[in-house]
SEROTI-39465 format. One record per residue: residue number from 1; z, y, x negated of N, C-alpha, C in turn. Coordinates in steps of 0.1 Angstrom, whole numbers. Example, Ala and Ser with C-alpha at 12.3 -4.5 7.8 and 13.67 -1.06 7.14 Angstrom:
   i   n.w   n.v   n.u  ca.w  ca.v  ca.u   c.w   c.v   c.u
   1    78   -57  -132    78   -45  -123    78   -33  -132
   2    71   -22  -128    71   -11  -137    79     0  -129
END
This chain:
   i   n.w   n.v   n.u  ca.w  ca.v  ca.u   c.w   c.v   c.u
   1  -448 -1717   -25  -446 -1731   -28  -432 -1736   -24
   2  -431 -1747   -15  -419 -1753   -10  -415 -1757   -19
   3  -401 -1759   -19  -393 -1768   -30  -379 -1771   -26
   4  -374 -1784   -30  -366 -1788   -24  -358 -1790   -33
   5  -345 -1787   -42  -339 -1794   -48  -327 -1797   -47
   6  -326 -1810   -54  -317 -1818   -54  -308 -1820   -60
   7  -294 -1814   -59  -284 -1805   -73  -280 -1818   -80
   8  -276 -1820   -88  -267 -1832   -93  -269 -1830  -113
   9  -258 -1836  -114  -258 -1837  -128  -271 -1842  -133
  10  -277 -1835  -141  -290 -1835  -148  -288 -1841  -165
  11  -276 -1849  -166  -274 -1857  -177  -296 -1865  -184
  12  -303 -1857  -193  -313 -1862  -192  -310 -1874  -207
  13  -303 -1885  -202  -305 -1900  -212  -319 -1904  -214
  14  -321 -1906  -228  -330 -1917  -233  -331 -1934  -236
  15  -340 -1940  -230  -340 -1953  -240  -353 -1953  -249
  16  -365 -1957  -242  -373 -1956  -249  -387 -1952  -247
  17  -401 -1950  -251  -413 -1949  -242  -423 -1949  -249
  18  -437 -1947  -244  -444 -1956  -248  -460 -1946  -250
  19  -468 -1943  -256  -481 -1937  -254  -490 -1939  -272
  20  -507 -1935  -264  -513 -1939  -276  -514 -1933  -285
  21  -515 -1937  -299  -529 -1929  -307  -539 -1926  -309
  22  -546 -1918  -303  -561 -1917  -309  -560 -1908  -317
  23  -576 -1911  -321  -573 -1902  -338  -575 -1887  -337
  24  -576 -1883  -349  -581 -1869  -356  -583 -1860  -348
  25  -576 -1851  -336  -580 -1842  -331  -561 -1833  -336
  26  -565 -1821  -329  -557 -1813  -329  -542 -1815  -327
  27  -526 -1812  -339  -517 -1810  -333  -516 -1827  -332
  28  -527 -1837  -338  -522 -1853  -337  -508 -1853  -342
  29  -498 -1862  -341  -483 -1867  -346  -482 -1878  -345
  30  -475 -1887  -352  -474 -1901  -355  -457 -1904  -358
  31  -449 -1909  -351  -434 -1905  -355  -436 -1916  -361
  32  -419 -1917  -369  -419 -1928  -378  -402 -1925  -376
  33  -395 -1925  -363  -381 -1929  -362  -375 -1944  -369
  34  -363 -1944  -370  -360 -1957  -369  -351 -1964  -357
  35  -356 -1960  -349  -346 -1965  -335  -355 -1978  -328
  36  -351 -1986  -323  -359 -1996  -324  -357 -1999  -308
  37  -352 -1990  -300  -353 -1988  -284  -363 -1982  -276
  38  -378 -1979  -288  -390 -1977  -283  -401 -1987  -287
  39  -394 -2000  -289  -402 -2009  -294  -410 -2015  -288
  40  -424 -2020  -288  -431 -2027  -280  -433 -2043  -289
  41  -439 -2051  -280  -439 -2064  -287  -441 -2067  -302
  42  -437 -2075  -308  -438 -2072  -322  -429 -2063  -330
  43  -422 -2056  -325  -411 -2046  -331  -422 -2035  -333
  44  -433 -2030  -327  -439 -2021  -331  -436 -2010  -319
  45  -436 -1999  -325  -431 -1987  -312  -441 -1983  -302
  46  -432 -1984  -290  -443 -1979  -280  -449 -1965  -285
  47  -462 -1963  -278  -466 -1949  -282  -472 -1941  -267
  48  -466 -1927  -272  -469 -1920  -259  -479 -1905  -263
  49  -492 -1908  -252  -497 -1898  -256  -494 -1884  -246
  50  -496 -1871  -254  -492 -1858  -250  -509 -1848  -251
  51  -510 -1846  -243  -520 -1840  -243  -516 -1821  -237
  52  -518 -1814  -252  -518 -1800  -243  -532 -1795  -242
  53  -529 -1779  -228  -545 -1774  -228  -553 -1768  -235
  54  -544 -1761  -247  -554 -1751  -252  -542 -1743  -267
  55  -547 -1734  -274  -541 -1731  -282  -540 -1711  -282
  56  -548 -1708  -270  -551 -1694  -268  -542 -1688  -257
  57  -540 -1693  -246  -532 -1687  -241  -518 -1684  -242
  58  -515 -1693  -250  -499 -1686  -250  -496 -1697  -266
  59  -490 -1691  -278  -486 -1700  -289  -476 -1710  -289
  60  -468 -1711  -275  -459 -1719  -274  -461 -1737  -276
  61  -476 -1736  -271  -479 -1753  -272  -481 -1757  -288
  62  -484 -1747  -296  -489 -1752  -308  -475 -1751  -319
  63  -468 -1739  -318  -462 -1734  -321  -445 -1743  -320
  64  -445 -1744  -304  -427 -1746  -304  -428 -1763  -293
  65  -439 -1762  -283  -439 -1780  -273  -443 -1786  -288
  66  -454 -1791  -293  -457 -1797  -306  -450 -1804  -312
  67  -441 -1793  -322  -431 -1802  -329  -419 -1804  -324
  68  -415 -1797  -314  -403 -1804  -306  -401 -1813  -299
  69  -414 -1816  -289  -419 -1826  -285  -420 -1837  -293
  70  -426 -1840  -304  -428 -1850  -314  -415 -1853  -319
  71  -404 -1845  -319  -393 -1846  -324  -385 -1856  -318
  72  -388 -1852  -305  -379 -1856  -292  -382 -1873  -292
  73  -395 -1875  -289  -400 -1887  -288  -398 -1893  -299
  74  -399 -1892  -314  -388 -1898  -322  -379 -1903  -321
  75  -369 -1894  -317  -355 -1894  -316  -355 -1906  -306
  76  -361 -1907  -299  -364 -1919  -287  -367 -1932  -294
  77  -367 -1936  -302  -381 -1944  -308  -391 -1946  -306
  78  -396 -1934  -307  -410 -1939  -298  -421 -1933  -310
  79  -436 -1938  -306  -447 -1933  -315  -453 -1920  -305
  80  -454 -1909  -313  -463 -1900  -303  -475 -1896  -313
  81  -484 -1895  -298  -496 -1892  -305  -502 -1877  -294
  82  -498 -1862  -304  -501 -1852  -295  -511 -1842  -298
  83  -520 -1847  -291  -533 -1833  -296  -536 -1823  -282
  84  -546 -1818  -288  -548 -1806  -282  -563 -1802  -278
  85  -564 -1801  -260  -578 -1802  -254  -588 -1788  -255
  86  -582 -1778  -263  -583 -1764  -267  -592 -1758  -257
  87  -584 -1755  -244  -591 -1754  -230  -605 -1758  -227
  88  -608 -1769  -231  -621 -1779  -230  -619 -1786  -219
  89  -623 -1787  -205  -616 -1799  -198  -625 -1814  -200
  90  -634 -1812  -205  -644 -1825  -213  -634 -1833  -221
  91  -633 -1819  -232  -623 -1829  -246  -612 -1838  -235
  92  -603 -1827  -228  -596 -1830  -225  -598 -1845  -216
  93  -605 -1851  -210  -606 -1865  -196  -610 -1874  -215
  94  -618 -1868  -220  -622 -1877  -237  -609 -1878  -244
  95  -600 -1872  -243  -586 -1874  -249  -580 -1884  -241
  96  -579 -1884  -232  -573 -1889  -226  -582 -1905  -219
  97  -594 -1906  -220  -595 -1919  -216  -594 -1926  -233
  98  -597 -1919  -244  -594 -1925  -255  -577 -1933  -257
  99  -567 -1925  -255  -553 -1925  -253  -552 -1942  -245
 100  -559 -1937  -233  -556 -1951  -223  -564 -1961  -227
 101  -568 -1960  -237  -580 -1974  -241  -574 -1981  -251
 102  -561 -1974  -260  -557 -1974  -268  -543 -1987  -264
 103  -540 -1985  -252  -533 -1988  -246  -517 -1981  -245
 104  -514 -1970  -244  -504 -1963  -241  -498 -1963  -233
 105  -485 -1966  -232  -479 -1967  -220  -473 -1957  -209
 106  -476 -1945  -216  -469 -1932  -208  -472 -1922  -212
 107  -486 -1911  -203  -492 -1902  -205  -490 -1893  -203
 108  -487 -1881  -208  -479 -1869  -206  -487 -1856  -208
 109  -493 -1849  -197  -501 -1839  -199  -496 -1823  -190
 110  -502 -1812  -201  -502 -1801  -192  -516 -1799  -192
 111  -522 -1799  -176  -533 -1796  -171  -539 -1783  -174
 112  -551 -1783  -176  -559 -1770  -175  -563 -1767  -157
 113  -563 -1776  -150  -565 -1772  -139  -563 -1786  -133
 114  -555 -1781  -118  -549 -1798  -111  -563 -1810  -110
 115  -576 -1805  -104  -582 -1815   -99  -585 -1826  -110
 116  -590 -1823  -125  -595 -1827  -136  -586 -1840  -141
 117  -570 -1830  -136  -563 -1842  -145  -555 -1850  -131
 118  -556 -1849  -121  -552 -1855  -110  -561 -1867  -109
 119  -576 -1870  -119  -588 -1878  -119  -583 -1882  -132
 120  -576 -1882  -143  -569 -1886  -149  -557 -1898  -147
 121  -549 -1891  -139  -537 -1896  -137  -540 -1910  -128
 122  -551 -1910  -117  -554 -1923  -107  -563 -1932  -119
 123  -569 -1924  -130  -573 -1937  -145  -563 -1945  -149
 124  -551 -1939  -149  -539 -1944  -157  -532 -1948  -148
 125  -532 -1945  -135  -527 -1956  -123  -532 -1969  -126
 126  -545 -1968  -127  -553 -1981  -120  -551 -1990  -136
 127  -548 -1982  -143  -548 -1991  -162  -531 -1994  -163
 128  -521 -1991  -153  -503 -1992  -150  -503 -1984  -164
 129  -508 -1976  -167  -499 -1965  -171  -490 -1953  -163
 130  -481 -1951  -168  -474 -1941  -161  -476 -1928  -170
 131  -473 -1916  -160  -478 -1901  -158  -467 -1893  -158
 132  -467 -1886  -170  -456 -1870  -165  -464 -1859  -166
 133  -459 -1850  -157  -468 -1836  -155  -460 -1833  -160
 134  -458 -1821  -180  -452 -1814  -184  -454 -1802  -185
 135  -447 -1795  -182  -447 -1783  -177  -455 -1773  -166
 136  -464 -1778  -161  -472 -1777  -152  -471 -1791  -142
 137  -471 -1785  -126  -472 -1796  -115  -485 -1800  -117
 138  -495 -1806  -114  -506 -1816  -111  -506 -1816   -92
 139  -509 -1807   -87  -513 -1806   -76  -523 -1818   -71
 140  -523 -1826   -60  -529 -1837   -53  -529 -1851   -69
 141  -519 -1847   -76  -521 -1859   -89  -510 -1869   -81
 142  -509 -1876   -93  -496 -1888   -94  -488 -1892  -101
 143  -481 -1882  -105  -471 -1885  -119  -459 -1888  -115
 144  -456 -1898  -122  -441 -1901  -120  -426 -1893  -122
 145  -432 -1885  -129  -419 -1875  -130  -432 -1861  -134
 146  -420 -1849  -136  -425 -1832  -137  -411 -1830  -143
 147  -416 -1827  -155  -407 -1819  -161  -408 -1802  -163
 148  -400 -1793  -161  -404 -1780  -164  -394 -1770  -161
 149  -396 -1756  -160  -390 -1747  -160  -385 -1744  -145
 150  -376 -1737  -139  -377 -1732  -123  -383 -1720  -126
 151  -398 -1727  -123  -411 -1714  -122  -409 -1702  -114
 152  -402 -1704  -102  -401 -1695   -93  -390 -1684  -103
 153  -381 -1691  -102  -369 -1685  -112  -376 -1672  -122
 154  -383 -1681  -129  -388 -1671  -136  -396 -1655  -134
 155  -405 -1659  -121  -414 -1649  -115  -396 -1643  -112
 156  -390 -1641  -106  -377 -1634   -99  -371 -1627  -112
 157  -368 -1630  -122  -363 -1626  -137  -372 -1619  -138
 158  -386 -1618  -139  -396 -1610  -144  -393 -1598  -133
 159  -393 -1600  -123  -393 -1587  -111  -383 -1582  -115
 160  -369 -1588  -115  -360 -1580  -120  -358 -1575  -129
 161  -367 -1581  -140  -367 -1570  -159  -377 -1562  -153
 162  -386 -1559  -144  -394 -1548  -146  -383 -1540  -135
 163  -379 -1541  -129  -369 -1533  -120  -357 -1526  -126
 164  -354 -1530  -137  -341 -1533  -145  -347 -1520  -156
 165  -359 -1523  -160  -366 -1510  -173  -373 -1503  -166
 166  -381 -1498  -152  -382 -1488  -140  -367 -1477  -143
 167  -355 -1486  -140  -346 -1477  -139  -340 -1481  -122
 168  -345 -1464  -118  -343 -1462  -106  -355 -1459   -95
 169  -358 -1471   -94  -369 -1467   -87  -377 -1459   -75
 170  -383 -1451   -76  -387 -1439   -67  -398 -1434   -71
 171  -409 -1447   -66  -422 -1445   -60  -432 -1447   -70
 172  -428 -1455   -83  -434 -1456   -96  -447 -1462   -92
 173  -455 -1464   -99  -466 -1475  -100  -470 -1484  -105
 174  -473 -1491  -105  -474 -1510  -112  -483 -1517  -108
 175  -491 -1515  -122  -498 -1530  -123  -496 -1541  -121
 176  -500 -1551  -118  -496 -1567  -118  -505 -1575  -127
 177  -502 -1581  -140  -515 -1590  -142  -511 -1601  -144
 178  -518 -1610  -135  -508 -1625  -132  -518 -1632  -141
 179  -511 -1648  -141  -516 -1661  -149  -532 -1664  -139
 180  -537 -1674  -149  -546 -1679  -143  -545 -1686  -126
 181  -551 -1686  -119  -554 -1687  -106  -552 -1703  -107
 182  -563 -1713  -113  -558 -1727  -116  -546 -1732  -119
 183  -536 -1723  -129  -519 -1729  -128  -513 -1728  -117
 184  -510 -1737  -114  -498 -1736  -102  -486 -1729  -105
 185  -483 -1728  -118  -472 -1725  -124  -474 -1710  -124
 186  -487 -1701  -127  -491 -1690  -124  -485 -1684  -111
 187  -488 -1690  -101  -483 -1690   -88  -471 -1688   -81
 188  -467 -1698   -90  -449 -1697   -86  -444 -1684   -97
 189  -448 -1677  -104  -444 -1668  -113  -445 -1655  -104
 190  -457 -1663  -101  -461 -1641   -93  -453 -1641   -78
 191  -454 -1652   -71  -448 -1656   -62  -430 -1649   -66
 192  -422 -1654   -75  -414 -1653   -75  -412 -1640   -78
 193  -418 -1633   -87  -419 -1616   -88  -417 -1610   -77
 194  -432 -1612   -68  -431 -1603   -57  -424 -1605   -49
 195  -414 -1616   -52  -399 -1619   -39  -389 -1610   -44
 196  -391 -1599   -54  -382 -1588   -58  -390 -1575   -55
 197  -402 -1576   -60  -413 -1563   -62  -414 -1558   -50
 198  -424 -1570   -37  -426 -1566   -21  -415 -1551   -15
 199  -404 -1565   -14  -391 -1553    -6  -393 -1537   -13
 200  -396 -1539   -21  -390 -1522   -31  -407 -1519   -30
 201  -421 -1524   -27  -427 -1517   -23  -430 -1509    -8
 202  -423 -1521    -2  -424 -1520    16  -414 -1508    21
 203  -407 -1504    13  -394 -1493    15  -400 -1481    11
 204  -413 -1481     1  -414 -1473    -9  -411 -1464   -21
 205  -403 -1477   -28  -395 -1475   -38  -406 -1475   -50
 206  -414 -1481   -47  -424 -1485   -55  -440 -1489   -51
 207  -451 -1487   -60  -465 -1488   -58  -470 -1497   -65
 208  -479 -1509   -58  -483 -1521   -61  -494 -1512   -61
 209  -504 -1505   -70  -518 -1504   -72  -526 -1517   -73
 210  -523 -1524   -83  -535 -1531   -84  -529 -1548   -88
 211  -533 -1556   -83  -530 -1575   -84  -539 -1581   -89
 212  -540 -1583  -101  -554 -1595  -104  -552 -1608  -113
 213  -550 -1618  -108  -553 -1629  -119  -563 -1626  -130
 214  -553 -1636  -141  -563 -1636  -151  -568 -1652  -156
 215  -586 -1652  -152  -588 -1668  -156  -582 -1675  -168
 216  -579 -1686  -169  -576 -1693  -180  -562 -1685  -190
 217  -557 -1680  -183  -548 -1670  -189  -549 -1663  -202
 218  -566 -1659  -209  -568 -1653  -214  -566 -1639  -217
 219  -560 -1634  -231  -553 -1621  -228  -568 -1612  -230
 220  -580 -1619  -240  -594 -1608  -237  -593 -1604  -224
 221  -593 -1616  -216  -597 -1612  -203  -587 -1599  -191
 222  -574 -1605  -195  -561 -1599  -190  -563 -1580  -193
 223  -566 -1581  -208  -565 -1571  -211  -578 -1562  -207
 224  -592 -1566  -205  -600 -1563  -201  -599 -1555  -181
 225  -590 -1566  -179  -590 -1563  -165  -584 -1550  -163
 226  -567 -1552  -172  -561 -1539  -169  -565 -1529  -171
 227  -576 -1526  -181  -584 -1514  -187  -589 -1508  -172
 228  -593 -1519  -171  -605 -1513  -158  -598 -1508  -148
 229  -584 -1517  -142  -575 -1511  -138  -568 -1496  -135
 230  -565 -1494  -148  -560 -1484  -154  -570 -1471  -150
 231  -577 -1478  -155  -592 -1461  -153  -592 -1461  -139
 232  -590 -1468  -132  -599 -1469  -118  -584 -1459  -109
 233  -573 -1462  -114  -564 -1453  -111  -560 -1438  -116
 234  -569 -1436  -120  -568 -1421  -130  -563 -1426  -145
 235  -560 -1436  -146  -552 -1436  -164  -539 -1432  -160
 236  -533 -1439  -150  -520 -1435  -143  -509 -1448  -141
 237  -504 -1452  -146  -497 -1461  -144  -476 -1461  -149
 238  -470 -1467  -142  -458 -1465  -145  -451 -1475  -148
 239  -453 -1489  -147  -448 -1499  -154  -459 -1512  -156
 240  -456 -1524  -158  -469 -1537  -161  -459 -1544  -155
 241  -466 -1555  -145  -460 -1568  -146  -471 -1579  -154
 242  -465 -1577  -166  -473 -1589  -171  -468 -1603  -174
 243  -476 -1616  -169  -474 -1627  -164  -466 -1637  -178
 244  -472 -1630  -191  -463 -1641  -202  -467 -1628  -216
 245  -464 -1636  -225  -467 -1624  -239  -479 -1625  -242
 246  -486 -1632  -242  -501 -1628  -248  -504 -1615  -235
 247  -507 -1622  -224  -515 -1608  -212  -503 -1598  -217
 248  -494 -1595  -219  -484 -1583  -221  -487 -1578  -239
 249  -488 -1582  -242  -495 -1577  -256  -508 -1571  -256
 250  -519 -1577  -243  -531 -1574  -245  -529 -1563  -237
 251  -523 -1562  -227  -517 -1549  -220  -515 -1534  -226
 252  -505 -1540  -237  -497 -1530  -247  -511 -1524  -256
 253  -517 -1529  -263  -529 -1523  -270  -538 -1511  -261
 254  -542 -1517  -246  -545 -1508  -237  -537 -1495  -235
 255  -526 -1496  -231  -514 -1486  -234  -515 -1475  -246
 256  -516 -1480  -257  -513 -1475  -269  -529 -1467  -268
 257  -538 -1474  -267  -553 -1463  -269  -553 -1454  -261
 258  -545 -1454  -249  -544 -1442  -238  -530 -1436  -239
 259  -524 -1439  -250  -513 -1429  -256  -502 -1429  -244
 260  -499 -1444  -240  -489 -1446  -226  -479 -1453  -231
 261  -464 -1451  -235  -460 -1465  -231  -447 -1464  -221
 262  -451 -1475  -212  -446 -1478  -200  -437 -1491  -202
 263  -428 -1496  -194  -425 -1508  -189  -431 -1520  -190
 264  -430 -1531  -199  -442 -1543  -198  -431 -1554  -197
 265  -433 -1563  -191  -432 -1576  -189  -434 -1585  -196
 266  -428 -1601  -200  -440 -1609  -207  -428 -1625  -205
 267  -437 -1632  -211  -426 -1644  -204  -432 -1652  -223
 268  -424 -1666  -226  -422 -1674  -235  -416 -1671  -246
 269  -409 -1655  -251  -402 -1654  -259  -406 -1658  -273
 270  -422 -1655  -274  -429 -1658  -288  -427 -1644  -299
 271  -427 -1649  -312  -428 -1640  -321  -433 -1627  -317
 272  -445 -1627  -315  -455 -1611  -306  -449 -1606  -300
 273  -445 -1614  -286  -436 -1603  -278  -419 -1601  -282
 274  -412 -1604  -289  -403 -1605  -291  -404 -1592  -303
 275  -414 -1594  -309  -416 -1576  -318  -417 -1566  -310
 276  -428 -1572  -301  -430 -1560  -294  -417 -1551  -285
 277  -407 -1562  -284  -397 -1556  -280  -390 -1553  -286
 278  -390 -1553  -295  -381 -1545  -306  -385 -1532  -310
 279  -399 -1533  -312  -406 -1519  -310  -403 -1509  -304
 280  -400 -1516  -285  -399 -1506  -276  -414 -1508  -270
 281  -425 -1514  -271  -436 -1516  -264  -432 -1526  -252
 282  -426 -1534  -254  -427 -1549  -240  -408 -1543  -234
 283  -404 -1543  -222  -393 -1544  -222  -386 -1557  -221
 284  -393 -1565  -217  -384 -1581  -213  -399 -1589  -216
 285  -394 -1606  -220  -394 -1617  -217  -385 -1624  -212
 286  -395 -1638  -213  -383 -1650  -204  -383 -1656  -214
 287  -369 -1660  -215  -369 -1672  -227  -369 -1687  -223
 288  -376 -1700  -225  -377 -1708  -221  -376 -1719  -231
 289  -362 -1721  -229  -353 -1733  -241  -365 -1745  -242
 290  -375 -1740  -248  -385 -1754  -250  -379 -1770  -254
 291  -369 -1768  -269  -364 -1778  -269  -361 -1787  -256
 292  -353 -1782  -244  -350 -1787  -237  -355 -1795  -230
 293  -364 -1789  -226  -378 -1794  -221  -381 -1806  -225
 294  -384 -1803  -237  -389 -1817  -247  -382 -1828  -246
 295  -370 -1824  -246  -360 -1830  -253  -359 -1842  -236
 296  -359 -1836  -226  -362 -1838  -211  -371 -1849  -209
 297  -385 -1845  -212  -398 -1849  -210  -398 -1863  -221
 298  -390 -1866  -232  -389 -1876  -236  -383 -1887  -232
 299  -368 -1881  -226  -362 -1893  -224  -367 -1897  -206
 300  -372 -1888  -202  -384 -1895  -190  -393 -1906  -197
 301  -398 -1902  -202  -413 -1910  -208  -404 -1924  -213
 302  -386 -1923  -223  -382 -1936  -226  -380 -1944  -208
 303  -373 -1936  -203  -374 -1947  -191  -385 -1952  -183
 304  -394 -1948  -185  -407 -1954  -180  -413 -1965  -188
 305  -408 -1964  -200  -413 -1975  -207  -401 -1985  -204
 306  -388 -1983  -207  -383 -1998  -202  -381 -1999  -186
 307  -387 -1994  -177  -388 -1995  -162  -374 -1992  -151
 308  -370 -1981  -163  -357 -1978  -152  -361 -1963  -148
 309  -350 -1960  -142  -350 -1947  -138  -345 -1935  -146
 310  -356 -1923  -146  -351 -1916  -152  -343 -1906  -146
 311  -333 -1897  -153  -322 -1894  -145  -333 -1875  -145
 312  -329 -1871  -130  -336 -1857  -128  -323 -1850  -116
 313  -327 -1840  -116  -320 -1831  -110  -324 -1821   -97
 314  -337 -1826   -96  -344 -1823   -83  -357 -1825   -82
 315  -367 -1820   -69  -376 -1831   -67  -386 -1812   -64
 316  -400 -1814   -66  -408 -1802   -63  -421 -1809   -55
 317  -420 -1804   -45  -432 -1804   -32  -449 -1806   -39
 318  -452 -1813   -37  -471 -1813   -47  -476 -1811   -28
 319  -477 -1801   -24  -482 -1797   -13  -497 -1800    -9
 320  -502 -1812   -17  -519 -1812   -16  -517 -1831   -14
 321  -507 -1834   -25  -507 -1847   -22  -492 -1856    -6
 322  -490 -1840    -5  -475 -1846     2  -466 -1850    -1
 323  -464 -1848   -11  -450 -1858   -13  -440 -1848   -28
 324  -428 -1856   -27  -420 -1847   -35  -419 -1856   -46
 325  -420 -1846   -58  -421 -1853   -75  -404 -1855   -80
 326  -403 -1863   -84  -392 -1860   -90  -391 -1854  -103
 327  -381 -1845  -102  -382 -1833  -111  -366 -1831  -121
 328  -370 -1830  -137  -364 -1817  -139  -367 -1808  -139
 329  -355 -1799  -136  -356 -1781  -137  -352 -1779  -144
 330  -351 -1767  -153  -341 -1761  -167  -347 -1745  -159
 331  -336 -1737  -164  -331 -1724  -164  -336 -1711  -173
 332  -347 -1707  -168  -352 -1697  -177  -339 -1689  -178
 333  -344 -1679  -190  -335 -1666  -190  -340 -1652  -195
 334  -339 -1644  -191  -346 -1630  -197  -343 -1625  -208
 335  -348 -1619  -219  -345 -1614  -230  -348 -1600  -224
 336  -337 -1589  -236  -340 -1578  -239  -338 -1577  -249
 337  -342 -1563  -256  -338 -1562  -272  -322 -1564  -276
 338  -313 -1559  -267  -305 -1564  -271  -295 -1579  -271
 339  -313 -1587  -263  -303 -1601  -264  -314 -1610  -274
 340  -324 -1600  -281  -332 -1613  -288  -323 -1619  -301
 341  -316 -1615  -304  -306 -1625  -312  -305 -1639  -307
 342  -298 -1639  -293  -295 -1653  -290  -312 -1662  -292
 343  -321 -1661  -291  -338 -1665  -292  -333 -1673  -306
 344  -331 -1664  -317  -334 -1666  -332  -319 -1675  -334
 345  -308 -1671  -327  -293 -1677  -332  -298 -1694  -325
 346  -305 -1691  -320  -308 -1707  -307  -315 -1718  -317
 347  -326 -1707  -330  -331 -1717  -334  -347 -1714  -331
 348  -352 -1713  -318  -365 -1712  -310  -376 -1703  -323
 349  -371 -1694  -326  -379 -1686  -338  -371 -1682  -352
 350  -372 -1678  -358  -363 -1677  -369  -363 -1660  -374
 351  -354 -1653  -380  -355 -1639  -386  -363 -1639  -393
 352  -370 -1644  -398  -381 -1644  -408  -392 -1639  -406
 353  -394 -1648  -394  -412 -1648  -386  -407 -1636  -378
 354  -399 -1631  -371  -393 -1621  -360  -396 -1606  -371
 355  -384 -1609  -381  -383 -1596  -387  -388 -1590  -399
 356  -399 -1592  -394  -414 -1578  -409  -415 -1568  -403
 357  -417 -1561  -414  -422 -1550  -417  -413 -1542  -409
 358  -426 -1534  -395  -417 -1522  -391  -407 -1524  -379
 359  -404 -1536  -377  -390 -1540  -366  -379 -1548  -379
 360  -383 -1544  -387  -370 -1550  -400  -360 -1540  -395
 361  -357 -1528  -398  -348 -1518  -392  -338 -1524  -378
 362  -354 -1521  -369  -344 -1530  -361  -333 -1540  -359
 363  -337 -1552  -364  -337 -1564  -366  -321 -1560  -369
 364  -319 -1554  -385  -309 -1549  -391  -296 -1546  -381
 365  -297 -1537  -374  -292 -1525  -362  -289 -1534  -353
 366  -294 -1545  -349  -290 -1556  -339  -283 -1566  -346
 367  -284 -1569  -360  -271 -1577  -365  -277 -1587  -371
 368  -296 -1589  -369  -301 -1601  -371  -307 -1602  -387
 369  -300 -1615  -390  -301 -1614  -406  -307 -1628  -408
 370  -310 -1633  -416  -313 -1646  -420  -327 -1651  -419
 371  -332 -1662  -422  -337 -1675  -421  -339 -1682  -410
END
């Protein structure tokens, strides 16, 4: 995936923005700020709807986008209204022409897959609503801005945490179990991995046995695959690249029934894998300052509602539609066990939900106390 960016101070300012309510589904929010810089006619607040994909593949949407996101658009004045298409892509176009019927001024979705919501985003063209792709690109879509992580970044961090807990490598073996095939973001992950992994296999420092997407980034599925994997190799394996914490957890269970544990990978720095590394089952995640994000993806959505520009920091290639999005980027970062403190000192999880039962010890030993 090309990408072009554009360095400059990424100061991300809010005024205000705008999306709908519709009712009663999942993860709905309704702010009730008092800033009056998301106001629509009548002193009533613009409302902006947020639509995520699902609640299974990774706990971050339900978990940490949700309320921070809702937070964010608050803090904007704005009304948000954010549910959840619980990888339905039906619910999902029904969320979403509900939203635009509602009359919302600024629709903000992460896609289950580009084509579905790229037939989305030309509804909300043609109704002048405006479009952000969060956290996922919208390949051949039309959003006015993309907010997200440097995806590539991340796949490179992951190659290098599996490189980093290998050791010294000489001639190990490794699985790969990537994201769904439909994320683009999947893509630029593994993409970015194997811009570390390749060289150290092509030298033979190391053994790429087996590469498989996993659909819908289901870890049943993830974990299913690797089984098969695993047997089809003798039950031999010497490290995991796994694509985020769910597939690296479903991983680790596999591992533990064949009495292995190896090197695993995992990306979003959720509660699960963040035990698991304290355990000593996962060696790395990516941590991914979601606040930020949010915090990003809001004051986009305020300037779209009062019709200025929002301030970004580079632009990412949609290689189907031609043309370059204007983009923020924010800076993943890797976790090990000895950096999950900064995760919980940041706020993103708390010692509470991190430290039960049998990683309490740990927890302790690393310094992490509190609330």
């Amino acid at each position: 995936m090309m990408r072009s960016r554009l360095l400059s101070a990424a100061a991300v300012a809010g005024v205000a923005l705008a999306v709908a309510a519709c009712g009663g589904d999942d993860n709905n929010g309704t702010s009730s700020g008092s800033s009056s810089s998301g106001s629509s006619g009548g002193g009533e607040k613009a409302r902006v709807g947020v639509i995520f994909p699902d609640s299974e593949s990774s706990s971050r949407w339900v978990d940490f986008d949700t309320p921070l996101l809702k937070a964010a658009l608050e803090k904007e004045g704005l009304e948000a209204d954010i549910q959840n298409a619980q990888n339905d892509k039906q619910k999902f176009a029904t969320i979403a022409d509900a939203m635009l019927n509602t009359g919302v001024k600024v629709l903000m979705m992460t896609n289950l897959d580009s084509p579905s919501v790229a037939a989305i985003q030309e509804k909300a063209k043609a109704a002048g609503v405006k479009t952000i792709d969060y956290d996922r690109l919208t390949l051949g879509g039309s959003a006015d801005y993309y907010v997200s992580f440097d995806n590539t970044r991340v796949g490179e961090e992951q190659g290098k945490g599996l490189v980093k807990c290998i050791g010294s490598p000489s001639g190990q073996q490794v699985i790969s179990i990537a994201g769904s095939p439909t994320d683009n973001n999947a893509t630029l992950f593994h993409d970015g991995a194997m811009s570390v992994i390749k060289p150290l296999v092509d030298k033979g420092d190391l053994k790429l046995v087996a590469d498989k997407a996993t659909a819908e980034w289901d870890p049943v599925v993830g974990g299913r695959n690797f089984e098969q994997l695993l047997t089809a190799n003798g039950g031999k394996v010497d490290a995991v690249l796994a694509a985020n914490d769910g597939l690296a957890n479903a991983v680790i269970q596999v591992l533990k029934r064949n009495k292995l544990n190896v090197p695993v990978t995992g990306q979003d720095a959720t509660v699960e894998g963040l035990q698991n590394i304290l355990r000593g089952d996962q060696c790395v995640t990516i941590y991914k300052a979601v606040k930020k994000e949010a915090d990003a993806a809001a004051a986009l959505a305020a300037s779209l509602v009062n019709g200025s520009k929002g301030d970004t920091n580079g632009t990412v290639e949609d290689t189907e539609a031609k043309r370059q999005v204007p983009s923020v980027l924010l800076d993943p970062e890797p976790i090990y066990k000895d950096t999950v403190k900064k995760v919980i000192d940041d706020g993103f999880v708390t010692a509470d939900q991190v430290c039960t039962k049998d990683v309490a010890a740990e927890c302790q030993k690393l310094g992490i106390t509190g609330g």
